[in-house]
N, C-alpha and C positions, 0 to 999 in steps of 0.2 A: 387170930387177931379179932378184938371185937372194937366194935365202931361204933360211935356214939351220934345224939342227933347235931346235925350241925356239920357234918365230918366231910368233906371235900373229897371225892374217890373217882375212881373211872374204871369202866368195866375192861376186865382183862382175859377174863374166859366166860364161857356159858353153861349154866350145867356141866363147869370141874372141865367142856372142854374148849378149842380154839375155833374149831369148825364144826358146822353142823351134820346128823345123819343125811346120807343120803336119803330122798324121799319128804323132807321137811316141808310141809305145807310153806311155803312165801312167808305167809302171815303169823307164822309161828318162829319166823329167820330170824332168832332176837341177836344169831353173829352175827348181822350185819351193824349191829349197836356198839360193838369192842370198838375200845377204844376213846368212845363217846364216857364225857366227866358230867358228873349232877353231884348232889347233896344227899345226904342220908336226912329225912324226914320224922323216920320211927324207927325207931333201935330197938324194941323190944320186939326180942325173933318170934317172929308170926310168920303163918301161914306155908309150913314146911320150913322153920327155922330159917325165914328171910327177914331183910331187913328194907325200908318201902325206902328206893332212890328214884328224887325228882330230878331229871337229866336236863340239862344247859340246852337241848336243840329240840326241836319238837318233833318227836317219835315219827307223828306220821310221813315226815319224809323219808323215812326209811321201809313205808310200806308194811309193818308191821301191826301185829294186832295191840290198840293203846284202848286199852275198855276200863281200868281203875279210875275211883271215883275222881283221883286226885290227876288230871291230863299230863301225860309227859311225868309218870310215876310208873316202876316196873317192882315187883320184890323179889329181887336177888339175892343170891346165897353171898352169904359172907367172903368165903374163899374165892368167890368170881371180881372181887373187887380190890383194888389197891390203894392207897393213899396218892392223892393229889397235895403237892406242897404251894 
């Protein structure tokens, strides 16, 4: 599926999966974010064929590492994400 900017979506896997390796540093836990809806930003696949979603709640309460330049922006793989209606 490919998504364009503007596109309403919510994350449904991570990395193709539901939950994470055993061993997952905390701050790398990005399943604890499934589930959580944002907007596609950049549709043009960058950066290991991702695409840059700015998410509706703000990352850091999830304890997660949020370092892109855009706050509460992650670039996830296309297949990790679904359409929001």
């Amino acid at each position: 599926m490919q998504f364009t900017k503007g596109t309403k979506v919510k994350l449904k896997t991570f990395l193709g999966k539901a939950n994470p390796t055993k061993g997952t540093n905390p701050q790398d836990n990005y399943w604890k974010i499934i589930g959580q809806r944002g907007e596609i930003i950049e549709d043009t696949l960058n950066y290991n064929d991702r695409v840059l979603v700015l998410f509706e709640k703000d990352l850091d309460q999830f304890e997660v590492a949020n370092h892109n330049p855009i706050i509460n922006s992650l670039w996830i793989l296309p297949d990790d994400l679904e359409l929001v209606e």
